[in-house]
Gaussian input, Z-matrix of N, CA and C with variables (Angstrom, degrees):
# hf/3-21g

backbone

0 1
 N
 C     1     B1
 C     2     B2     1     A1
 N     3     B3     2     A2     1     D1
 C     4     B4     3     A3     2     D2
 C     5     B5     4     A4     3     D3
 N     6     B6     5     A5     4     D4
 C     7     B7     6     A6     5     D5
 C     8     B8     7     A7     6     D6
 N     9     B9     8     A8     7     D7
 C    10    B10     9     A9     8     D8
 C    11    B11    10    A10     9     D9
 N    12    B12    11    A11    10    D10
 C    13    B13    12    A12    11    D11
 C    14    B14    13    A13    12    D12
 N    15    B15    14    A14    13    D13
 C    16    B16    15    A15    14    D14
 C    17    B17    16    A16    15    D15
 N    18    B18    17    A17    16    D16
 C    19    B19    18    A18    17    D17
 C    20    B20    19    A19    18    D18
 N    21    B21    20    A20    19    D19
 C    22    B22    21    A21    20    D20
 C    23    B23    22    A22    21    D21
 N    24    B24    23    A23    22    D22
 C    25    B25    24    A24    23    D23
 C    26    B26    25    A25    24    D24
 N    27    B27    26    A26    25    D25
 C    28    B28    27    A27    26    D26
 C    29    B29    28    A28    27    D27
 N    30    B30    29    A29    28    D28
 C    31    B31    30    A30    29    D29
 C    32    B32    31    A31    30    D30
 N    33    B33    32    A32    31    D31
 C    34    B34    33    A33    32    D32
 C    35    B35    34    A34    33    D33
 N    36    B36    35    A35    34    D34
 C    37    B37    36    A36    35    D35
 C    38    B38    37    A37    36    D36
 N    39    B39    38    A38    37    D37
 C    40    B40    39    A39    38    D38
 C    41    B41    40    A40    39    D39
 N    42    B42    41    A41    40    D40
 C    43    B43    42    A42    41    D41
 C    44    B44    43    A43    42    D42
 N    45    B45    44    A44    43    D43
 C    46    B46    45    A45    44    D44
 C    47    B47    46    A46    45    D45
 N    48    B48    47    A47    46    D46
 C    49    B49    48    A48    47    D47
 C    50    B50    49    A49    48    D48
 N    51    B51    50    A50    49    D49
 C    52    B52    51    A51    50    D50
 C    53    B53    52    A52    51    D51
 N    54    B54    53    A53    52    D52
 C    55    B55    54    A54    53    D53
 C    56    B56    55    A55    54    D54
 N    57    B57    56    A56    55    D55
 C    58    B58    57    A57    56    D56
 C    59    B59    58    A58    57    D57
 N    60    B60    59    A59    58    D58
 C    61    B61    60    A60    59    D59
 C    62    B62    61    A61    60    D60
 N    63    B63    62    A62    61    D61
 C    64    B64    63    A63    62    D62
 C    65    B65    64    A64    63    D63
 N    66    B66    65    A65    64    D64
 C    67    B67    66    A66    65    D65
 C    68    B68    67    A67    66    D66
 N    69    B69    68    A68    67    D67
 C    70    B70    69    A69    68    D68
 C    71    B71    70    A70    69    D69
 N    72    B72    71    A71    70    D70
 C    73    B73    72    A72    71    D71
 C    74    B74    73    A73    72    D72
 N    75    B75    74    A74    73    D73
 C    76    B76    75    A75    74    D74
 C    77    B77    76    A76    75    D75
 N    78    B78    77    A77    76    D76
 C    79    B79    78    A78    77    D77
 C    80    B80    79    A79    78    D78
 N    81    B81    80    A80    79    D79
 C    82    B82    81    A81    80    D80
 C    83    B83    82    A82    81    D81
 N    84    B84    83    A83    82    D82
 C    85    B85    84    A84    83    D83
 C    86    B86    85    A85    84    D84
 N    87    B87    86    A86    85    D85
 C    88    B88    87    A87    86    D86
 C    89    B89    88    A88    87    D87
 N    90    B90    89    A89    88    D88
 C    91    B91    90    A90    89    D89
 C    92    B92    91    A91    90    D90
 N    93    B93    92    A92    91    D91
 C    94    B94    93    A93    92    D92
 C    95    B95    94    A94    93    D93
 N    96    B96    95    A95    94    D94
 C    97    B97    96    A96    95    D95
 C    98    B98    97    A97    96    D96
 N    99    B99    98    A98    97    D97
 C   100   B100    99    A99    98    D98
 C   101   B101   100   A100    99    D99
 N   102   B102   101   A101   100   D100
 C   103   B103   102   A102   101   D101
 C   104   B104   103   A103   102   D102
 N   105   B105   104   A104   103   D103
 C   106   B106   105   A105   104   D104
 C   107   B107   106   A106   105   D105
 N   108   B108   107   A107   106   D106
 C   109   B109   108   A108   107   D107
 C   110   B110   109   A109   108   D108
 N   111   B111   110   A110   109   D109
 C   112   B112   111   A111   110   D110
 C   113   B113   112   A112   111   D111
 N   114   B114   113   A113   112   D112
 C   115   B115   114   A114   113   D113
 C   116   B116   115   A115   114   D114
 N   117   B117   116   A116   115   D115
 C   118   B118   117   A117   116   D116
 C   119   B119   118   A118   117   D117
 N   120   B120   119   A119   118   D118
 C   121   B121   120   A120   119   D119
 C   122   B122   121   A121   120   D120
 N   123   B123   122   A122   121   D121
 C   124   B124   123   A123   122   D122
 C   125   B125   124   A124   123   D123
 N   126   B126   125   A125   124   D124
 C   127   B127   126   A126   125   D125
 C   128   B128   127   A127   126   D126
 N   129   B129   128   A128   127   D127
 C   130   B130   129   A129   128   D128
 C   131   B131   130   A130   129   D129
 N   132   B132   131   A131   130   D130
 C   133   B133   132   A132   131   D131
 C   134   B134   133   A133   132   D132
 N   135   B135   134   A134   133   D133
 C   136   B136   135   A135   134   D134
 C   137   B137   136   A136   135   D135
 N   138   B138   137   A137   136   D136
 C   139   B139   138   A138   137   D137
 C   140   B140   139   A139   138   D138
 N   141   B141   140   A140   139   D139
 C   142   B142   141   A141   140   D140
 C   143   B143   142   A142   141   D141
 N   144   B144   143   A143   142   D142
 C   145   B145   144   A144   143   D143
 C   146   B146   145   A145   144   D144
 N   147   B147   146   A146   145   D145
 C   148   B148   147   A147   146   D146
 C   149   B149   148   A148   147   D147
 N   150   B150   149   A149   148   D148
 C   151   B151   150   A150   149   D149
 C   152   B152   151   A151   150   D150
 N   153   B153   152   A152   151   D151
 C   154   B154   153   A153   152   D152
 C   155   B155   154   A154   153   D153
 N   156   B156   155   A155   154   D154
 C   157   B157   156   A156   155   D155
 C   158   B158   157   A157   156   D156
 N   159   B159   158   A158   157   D157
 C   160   B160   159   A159   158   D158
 C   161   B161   160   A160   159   D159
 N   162   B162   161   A161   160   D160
 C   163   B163   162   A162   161   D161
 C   164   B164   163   A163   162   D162
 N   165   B165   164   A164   163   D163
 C   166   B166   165   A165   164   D164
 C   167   B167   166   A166   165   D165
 N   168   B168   167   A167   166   D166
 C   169   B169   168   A168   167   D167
 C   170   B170   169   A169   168   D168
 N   171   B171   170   A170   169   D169
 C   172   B172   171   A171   170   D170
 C   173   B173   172   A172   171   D171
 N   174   B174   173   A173   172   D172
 C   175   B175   174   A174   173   D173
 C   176   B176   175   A175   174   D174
 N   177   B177   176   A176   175   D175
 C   178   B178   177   A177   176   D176
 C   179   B179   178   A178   177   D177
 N   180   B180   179   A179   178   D178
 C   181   B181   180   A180   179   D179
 C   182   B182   181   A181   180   D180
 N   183   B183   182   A182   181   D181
 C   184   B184   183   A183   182   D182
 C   185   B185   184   A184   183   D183
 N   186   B186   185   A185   184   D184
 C   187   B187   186   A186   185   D185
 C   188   B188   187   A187   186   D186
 N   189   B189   188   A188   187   D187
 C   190   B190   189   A189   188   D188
 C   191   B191   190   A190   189   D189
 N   192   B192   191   A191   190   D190
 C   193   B193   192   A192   191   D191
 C   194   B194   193   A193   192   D192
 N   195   B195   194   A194   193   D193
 C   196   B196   195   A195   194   D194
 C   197   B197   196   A196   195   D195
 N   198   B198   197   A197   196   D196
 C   199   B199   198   A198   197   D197
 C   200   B200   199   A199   198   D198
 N   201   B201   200   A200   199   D199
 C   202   B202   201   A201   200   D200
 C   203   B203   202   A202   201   D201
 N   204   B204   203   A203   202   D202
 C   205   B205   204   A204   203   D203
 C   206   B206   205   A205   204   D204
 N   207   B207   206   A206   205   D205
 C   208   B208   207   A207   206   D206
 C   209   B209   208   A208   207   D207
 N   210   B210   209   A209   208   D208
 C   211   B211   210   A210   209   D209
 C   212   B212   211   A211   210   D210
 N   213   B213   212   A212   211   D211
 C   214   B214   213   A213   212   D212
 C   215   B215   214   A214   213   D213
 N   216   B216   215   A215   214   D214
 C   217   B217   216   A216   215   D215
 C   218   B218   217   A217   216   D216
 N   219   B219   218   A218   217   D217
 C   220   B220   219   A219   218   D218
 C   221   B221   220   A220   219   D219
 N   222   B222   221   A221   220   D220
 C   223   B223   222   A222   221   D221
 C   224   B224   223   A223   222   D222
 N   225   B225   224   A224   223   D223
 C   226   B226   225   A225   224   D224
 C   227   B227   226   A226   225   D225
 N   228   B228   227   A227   226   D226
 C   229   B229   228   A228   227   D227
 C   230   B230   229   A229   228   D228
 N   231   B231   230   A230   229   D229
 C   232   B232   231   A231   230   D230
 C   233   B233   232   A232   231   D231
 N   234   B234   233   A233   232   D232
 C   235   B235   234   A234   233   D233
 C   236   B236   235   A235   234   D234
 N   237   B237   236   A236   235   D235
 C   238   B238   237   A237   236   D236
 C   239   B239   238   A238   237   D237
 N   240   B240   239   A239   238   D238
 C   241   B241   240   A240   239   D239
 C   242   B242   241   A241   240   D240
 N   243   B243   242   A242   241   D241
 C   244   B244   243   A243   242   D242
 C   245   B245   244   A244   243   D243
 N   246   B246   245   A245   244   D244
 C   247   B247   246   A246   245   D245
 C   248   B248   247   A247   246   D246
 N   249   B249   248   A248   247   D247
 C   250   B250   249   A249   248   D248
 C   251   B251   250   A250   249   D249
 N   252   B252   251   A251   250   D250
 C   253   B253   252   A252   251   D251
 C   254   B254   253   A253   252   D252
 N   255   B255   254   A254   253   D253
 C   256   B256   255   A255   254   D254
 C   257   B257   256   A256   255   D255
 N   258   B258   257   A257   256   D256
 C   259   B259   258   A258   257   D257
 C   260   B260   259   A259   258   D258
 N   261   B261   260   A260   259   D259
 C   262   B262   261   A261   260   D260
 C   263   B263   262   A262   261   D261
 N   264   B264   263   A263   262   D262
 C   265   B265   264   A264   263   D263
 C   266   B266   265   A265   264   D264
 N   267   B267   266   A266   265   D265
 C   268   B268   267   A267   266   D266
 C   269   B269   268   A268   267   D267
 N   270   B270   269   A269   268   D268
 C   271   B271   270   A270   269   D269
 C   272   B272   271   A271   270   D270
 N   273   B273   272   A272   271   D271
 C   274   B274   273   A273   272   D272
 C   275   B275   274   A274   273   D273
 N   276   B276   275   A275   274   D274
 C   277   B277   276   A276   275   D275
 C   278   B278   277   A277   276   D276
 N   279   B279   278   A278   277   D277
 C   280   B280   279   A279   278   D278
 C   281   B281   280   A280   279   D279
 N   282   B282   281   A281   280   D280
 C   283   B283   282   A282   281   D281
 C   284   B284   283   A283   282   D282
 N   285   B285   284   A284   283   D283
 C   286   B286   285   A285   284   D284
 C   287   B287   286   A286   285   D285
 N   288   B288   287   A287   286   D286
 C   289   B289   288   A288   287   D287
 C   290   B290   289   A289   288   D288
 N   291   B291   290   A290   289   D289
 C   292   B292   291   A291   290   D290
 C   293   B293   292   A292   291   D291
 N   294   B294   293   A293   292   D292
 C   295   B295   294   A294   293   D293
 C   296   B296   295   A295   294   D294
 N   297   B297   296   A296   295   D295
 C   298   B298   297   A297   296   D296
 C   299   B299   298   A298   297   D297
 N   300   B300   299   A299   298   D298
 C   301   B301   300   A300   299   D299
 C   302   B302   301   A301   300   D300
 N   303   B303   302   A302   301   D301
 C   304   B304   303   A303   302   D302
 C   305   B305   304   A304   303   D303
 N   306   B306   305   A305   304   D304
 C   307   B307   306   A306   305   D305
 C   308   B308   307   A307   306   D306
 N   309   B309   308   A308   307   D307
 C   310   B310   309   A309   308   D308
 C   311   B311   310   A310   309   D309
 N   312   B312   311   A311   310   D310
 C   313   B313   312   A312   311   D311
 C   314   B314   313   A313   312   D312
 N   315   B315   314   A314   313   D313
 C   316   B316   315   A315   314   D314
 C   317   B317   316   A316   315   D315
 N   318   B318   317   A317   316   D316
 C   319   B319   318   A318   317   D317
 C   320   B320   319   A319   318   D318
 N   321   B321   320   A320   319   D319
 C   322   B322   321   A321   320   D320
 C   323   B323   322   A322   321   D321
 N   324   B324   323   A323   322   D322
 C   325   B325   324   A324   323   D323
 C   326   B326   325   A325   324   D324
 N   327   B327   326   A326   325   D325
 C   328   B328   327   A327   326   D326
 C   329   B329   328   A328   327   D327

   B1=1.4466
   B2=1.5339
   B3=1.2522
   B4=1.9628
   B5=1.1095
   B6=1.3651
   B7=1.2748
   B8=1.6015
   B9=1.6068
   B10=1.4328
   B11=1.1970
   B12=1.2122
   B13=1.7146
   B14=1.6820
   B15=1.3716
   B16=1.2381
   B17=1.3828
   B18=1.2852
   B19=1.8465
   B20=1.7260
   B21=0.8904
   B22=2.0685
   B23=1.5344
   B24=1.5444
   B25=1.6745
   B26=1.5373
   B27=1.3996
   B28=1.1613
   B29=1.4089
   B30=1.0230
   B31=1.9711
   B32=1.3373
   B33=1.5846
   B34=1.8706
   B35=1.2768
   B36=1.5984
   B37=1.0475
   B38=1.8263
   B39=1.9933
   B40=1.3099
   B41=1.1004
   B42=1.3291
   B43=1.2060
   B44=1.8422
   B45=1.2880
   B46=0.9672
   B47=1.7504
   B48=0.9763
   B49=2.2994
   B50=1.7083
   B51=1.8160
   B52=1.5722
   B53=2.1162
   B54=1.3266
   B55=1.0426
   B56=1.7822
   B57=1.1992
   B58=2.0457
   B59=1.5743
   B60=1.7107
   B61=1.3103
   B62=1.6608
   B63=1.4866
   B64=1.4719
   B65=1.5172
   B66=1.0949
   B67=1.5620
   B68=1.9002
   B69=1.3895
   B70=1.8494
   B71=1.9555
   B72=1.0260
   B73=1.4550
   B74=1.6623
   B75=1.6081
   B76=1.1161
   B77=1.4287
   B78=1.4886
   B79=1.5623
   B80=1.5421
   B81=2.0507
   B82=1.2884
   B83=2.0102
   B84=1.1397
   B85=1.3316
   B86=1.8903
   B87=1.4036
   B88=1.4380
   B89=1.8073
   B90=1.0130
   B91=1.5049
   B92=1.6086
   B93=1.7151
   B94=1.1187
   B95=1.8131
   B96=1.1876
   B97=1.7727
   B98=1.3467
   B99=1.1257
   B100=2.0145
   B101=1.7834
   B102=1.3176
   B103=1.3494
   B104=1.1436
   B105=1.4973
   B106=1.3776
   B107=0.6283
   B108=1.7414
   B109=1.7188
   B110=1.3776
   B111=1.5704
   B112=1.8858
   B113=2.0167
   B114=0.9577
   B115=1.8318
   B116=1.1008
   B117=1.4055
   B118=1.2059
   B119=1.2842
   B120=1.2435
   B121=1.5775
   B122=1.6695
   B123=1.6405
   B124=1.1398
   B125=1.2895
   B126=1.2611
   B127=1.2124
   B128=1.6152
   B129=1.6510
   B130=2.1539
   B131=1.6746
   B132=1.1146
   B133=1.4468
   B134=1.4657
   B135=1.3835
   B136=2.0490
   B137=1.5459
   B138=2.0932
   B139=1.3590
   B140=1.1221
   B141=2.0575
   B142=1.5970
   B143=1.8734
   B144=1.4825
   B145=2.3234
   B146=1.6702
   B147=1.9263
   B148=1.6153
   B149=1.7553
   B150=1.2489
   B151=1.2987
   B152=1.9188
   B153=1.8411
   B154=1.4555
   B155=1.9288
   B156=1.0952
   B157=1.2913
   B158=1.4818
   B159=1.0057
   B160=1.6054
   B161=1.5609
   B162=1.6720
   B163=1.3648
   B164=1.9284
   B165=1.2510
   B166=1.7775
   B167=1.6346
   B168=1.3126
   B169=1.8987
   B170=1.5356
   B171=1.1497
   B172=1.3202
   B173=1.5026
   B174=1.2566
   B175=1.7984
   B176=1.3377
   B177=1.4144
   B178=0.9825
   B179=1.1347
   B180=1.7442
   B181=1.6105
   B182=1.4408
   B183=1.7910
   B184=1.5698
   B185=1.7950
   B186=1.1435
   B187=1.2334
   B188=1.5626
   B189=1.7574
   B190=0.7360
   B191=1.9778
   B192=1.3545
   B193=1.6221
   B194=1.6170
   B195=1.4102
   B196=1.7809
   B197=1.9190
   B198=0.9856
   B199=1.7861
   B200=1.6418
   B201=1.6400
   B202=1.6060
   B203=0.9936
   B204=1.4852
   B205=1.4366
   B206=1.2494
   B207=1.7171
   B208=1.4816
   B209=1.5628
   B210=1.3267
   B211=1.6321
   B212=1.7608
   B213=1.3004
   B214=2.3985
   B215=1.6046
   B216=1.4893
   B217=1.7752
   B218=1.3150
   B219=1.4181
   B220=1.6117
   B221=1.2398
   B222=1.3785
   B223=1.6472
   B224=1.8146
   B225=1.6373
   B226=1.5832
   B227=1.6759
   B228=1.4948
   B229=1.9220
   B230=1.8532
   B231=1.6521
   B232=1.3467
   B233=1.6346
   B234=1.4191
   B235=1.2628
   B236=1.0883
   B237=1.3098
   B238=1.7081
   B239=1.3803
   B240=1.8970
   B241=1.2461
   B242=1.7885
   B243=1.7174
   B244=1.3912
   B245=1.8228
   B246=1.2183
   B247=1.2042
   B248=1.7617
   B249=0.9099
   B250=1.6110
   B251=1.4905
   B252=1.7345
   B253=1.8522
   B254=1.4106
   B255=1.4969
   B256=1.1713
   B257=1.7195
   B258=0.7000
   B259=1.6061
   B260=1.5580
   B261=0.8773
   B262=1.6689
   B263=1.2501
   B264=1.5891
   B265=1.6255
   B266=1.6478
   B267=1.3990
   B268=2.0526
   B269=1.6139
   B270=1.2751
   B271=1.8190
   B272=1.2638
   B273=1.5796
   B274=1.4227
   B275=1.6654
   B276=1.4800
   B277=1.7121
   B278=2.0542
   B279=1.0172
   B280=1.3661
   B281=1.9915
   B282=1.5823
   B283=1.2208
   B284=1.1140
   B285=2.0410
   B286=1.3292
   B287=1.5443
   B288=1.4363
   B289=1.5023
   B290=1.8019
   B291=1.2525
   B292=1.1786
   B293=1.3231
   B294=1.4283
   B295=1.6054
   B296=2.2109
   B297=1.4852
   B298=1.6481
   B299=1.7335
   B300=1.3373
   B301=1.2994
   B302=1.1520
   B303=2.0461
   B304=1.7056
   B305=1.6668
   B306=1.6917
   B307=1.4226
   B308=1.4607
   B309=1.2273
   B310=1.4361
   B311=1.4122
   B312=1.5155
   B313=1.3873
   B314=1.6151
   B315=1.0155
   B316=1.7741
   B317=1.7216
   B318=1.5104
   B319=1.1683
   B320=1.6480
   B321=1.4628
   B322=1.6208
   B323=1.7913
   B324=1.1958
   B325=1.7289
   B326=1.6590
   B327=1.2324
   B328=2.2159
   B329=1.1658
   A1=111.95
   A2=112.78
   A3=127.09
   A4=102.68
   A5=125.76
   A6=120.84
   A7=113.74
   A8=127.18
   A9=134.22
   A10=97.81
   A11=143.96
   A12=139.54
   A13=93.66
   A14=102.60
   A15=115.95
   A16=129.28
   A17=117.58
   A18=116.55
   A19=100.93
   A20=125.28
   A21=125.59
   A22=79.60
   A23=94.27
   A24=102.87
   A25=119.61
   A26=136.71
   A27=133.43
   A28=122.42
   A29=105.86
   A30=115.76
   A31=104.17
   A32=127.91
   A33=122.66
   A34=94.12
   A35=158.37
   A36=133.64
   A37=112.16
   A38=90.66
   A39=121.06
   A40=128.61
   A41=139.82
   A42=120.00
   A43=101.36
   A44=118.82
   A45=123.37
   A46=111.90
   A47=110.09
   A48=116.02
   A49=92.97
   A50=87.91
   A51=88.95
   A52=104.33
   A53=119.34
   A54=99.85
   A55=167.93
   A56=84.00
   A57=95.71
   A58=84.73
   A59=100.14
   A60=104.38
   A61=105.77
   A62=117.08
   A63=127.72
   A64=107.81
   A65=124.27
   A66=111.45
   A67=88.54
   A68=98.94
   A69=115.86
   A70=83.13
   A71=106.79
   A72=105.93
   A73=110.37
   A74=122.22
   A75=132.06
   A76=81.25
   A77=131.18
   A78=116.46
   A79=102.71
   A80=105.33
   A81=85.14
   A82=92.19
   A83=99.52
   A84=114.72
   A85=100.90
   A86=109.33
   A87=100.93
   A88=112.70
   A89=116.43
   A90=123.02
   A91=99.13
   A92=107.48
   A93=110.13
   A94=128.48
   A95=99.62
   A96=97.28
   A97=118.32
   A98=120.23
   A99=131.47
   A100=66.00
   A101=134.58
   A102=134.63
   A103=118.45
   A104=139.36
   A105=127.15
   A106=131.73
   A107=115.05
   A108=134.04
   A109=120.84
   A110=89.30
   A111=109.98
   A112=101.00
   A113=123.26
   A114=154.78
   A115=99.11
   A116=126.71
   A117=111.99
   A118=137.54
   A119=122.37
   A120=135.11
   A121=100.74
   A122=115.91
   A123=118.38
   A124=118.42
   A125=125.87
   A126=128.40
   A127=111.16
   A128=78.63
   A129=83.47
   A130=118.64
   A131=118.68
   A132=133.89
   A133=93.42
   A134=84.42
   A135=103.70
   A136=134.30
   A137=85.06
   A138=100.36
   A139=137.43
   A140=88.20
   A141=123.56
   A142=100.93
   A143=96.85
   A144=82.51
   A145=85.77
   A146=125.84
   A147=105.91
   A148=96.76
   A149=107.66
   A150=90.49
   A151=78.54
   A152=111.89
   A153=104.01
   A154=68.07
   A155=115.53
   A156=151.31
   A157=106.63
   A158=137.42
   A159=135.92
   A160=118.22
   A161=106.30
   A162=140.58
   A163=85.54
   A164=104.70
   A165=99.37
   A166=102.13
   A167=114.37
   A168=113.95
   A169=107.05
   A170=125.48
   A171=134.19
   A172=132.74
   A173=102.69
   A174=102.52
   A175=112.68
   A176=134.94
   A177=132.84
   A178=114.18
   A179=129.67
   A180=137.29
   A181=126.20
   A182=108.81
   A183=106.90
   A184=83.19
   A185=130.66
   A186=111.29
   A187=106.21
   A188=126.88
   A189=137.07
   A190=70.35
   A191=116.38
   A192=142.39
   A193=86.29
   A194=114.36
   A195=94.33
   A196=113.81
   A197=105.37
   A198=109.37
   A199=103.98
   A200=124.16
   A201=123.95
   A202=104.99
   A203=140.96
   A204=122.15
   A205=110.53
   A206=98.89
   A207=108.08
   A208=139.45
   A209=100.90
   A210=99.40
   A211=93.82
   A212=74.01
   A213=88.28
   A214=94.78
   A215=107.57
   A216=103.46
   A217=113.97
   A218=114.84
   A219=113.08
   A220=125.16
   A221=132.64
   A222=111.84
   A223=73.12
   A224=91.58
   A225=116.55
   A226=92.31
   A227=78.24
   A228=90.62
   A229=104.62
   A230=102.86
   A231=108.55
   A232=99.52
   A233=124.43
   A234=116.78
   A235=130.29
   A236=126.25
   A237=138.51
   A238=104.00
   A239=110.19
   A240=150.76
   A241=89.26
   A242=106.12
   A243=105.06
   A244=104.57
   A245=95.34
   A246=107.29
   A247=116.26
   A248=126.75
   A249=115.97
   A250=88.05
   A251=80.97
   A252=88.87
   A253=99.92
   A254=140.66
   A255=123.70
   A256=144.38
   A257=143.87
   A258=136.80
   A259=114.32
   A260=136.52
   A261=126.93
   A262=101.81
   A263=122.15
   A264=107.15
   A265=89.73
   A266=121.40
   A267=97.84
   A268=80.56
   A269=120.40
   A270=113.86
   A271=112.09
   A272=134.00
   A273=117.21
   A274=98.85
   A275=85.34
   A276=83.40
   A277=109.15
   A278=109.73
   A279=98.34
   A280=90.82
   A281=102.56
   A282=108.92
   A283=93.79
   A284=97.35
   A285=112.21
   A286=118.69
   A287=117.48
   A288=95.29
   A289=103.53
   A290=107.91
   A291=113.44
   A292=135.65
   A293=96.60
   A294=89.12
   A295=97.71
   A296=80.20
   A297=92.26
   A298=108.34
   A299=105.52
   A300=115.43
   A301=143.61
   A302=123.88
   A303=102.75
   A304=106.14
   A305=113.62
   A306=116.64
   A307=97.29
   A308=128.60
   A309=121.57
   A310=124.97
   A311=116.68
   A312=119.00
   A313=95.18
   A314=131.23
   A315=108.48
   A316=101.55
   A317=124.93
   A318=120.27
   A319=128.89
   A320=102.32
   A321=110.68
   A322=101.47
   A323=97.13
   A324=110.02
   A325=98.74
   A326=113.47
   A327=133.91
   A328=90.61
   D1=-5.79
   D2=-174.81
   D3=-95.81
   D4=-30.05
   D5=-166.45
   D6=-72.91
   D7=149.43
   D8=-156.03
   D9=-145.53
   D10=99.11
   D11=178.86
   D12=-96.77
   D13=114.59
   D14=163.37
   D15=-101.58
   D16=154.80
   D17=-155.96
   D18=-103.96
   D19=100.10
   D20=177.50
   D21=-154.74
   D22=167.28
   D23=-151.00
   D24=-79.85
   D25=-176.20
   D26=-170.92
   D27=-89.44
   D28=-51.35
   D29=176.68
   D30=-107.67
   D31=-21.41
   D32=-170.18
   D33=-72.75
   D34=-14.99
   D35=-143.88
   D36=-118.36
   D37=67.72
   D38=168.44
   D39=-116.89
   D40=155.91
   D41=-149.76
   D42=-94.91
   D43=-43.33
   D44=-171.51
   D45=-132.75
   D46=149.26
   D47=-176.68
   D48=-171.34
   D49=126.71
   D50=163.68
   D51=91.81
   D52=8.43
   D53=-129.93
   D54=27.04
   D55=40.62
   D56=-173.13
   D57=-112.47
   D58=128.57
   D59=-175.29
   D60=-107.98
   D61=24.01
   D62=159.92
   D63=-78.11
   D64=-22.56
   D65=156.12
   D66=111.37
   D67=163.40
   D68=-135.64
   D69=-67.83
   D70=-44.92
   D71=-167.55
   D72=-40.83
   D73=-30.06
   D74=-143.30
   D75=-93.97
   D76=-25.56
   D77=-151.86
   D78=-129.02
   D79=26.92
   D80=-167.63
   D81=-119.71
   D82=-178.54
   D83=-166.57
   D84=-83.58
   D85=144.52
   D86=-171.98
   D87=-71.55
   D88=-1.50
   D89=-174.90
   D90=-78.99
   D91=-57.16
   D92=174.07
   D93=-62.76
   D94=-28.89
   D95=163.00
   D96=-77.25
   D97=-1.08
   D98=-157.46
   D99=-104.36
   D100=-106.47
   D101=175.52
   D102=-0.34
   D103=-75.31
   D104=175.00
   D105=-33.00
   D106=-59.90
   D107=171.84
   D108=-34.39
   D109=-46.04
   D110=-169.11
   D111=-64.75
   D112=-37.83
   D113=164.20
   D114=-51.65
   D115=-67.92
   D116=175.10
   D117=-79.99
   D118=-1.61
   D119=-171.61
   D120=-105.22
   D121=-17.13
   D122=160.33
   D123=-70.53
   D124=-39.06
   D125=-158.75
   D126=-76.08
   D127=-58.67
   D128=173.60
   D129=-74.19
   D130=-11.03
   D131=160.16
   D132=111.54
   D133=177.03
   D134=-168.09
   D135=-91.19
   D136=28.66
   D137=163.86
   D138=-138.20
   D139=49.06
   D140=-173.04
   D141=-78.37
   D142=113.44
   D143=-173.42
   D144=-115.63
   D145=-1.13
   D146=-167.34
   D147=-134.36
   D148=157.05
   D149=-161.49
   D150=-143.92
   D151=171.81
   D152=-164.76
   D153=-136.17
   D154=158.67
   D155=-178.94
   D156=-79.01
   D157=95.69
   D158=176.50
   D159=-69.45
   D160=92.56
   D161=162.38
   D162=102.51
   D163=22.48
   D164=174.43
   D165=98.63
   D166=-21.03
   D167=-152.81
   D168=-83.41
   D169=128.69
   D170=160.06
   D171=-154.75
   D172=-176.26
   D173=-168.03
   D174=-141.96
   D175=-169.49
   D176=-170.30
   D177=-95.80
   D178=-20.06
   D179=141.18
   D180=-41.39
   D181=-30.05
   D182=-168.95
   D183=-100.44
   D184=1.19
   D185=-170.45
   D186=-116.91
   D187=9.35
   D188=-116.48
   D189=-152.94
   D190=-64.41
   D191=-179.62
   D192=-58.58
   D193=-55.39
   D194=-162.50
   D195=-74.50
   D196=-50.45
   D197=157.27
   D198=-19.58
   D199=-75.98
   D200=-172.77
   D201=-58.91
   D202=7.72
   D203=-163.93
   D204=-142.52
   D205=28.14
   D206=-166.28
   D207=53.07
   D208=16.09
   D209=-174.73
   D210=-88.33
   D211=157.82
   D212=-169.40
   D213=-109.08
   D214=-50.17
   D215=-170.00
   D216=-108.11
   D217=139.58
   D218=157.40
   D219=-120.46
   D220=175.41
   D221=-168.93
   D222=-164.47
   D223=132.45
   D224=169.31
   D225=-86.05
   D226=-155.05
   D227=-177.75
   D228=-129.12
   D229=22.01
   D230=-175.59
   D231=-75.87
   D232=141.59
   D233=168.44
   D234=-87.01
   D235=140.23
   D236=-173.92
   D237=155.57
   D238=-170.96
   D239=-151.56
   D240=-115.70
   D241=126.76
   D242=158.79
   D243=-67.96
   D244=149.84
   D245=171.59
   D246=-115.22
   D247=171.97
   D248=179.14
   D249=-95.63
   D250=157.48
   D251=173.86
   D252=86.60
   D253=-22.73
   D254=173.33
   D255=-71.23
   D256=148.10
   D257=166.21
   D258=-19.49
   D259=119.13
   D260=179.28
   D261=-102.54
   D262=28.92
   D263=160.25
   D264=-135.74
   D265=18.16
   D266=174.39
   D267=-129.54
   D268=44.94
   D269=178.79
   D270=-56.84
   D271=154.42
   D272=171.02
   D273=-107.11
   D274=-157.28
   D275=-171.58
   D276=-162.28
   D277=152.25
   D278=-165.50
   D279=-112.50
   D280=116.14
   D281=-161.58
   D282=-108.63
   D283=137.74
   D284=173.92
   D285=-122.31
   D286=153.80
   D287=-167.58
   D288=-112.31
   D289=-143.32
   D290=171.59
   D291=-95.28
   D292=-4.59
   D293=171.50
   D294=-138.77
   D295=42.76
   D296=153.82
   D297=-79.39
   D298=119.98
   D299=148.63
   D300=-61.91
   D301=134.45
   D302=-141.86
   D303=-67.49
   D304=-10.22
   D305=-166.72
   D306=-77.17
   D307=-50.29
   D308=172.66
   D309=-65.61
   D310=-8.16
   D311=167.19
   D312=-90.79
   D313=-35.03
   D314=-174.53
   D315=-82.92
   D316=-10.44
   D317=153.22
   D318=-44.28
   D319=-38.83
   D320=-163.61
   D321=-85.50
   D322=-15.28
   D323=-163.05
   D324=-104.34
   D325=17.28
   D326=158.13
   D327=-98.04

């Protein structure tokens, strides 16, 4: 009942390839991010519609790959509140970790 399968890509989610230390997604070819995606939307099944940005990094190929592949939402690792009216593939997100406290998590949720 803990378990959370989250949708970010299958092989891009390295930090660095090629030397570009924005991480593999940033340095890869859009065929090859169209492929991953496709890998990963298999894996978690084919009713993946939100996808998370691997280490936050992307481009207009991976954002370009998630559109054909039916994904609706994306979420960087920029912090904040969606707002309406925004981009639904550079969404931010108000990140909590593991040793957030529940008083500082009902803080973030004011």
């Amino acid at each position: 009942e803990y378990l959370n399968l989250q949708s970010h890509t299958n092989n891009m989610h390295k930090r660095v390839c090629k030397g570009v230390i924005d991480g593999k997604v940033m340095c890869s070819s859009y065929v090859d991010i169209d492929k991953d995606i496709k890998t990963s939307i298999e894996k978690l099944g084919n009713d993946v519609t939100v996808f998370a940005y691997p280490f936050g990094h992307y481009n207009n190929d991976t954002i370009k790959a998630l559109k054909n592949n039916g994904i609706k939402l994306a979420f960087t690792i920029e912090d904040g509140r969606v707002k309406k009216g925004q981009n639904k593939y550079k969404l931010p997100r108000v990140r909590i970790a593991s040793w957030t406290s529940i008083s500082a998590f009902e803080g973030l949720l004011k």
